[in-house]
C-alpha positions as CSV (number, residue, x, y, z in Angstrom):
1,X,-6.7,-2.9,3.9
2,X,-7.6,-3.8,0.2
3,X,-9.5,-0.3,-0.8
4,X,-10.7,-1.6,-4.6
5,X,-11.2,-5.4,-5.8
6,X,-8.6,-6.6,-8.1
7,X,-8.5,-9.4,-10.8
8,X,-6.3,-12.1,-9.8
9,X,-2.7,-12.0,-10.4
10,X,-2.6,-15.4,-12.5
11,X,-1.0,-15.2,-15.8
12,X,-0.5,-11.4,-15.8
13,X,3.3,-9.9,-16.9
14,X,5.0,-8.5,-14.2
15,X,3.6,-4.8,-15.3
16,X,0.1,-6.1,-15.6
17,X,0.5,-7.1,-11.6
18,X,1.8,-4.0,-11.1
19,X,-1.2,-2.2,-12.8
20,X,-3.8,-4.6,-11.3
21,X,-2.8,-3.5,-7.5
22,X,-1.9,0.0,-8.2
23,X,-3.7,1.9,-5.7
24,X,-5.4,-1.1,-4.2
25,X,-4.4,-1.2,-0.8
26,X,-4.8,1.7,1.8
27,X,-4.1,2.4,6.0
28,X,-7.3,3.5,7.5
29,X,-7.2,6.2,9.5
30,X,-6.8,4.8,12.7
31,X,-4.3,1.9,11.2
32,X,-2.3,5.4,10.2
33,X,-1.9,6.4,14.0
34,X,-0.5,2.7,14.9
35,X,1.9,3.0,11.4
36,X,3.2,6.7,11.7
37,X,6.7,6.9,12.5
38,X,7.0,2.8,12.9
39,X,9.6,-0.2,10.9
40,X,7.1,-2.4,9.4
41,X,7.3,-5.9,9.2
42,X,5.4,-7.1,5.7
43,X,4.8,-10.9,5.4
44,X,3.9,-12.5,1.9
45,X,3.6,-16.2,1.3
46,X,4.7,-16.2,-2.1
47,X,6.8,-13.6,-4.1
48,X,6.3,-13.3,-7.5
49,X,7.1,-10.0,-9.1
50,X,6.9,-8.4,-6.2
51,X,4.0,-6.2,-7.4
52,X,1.8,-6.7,-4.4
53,X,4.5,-5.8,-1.9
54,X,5.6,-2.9,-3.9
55,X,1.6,-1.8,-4.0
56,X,1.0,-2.4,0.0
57,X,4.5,-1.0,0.7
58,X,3.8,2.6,-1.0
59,X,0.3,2.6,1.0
60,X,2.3,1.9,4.3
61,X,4.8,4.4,3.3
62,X,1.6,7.1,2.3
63,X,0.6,6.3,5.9
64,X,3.7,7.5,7.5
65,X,5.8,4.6,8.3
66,X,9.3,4.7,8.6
67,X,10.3,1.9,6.7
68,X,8.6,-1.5,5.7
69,X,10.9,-4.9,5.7
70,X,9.6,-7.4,3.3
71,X,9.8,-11.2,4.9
72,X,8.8,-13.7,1.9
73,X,7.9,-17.5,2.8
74,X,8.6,-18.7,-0.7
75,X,9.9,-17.2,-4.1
76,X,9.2,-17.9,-7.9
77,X,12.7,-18.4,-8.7
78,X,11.5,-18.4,-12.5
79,X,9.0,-16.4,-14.2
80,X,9.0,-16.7,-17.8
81,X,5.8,-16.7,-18.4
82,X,5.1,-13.2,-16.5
83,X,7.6,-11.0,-17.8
């Protein structure tokens, strides 16, 4: 779940995204019962920087999962603007 609002990801660099989700993104406690121990499947429509995965990755992680996959629908092959 998001656990803080964050600006949009728009026309930040890649370690703007990164500090924009930092710490956005936590398992409740009763999503930590269904994660502990478990191979995650993470879906993202578009990968950018690959700031938000990181940042809901390390929450899944902080839960106790196992490991978390990353399956991406679509990927900004060039990102000039953002680094």
């Amino acid at each position: 779940m998001r656990a803080r609002r964050t600006d949009s990801q728009g026309g930040k660099s890649a370690r703007g995204r990164r500090l924009n989700v930092r710490a956005a993104f936590s398992v409740t406690e009763a999503g930590r019962k269904d994660v502990k121990g478990r191979r995650i499947l993470l879906i993202d429509d578009v990968l950018t920087t690959g700031a938000t995965a990181e940042a809901c990755t390390k929450a899944l992680m902080a839960a106790g999962a196992r490991a978390v996959d990353l399956a991406v629908v679509a990927r900004v092959r060039t990102a000039r603007t953002l680094s």
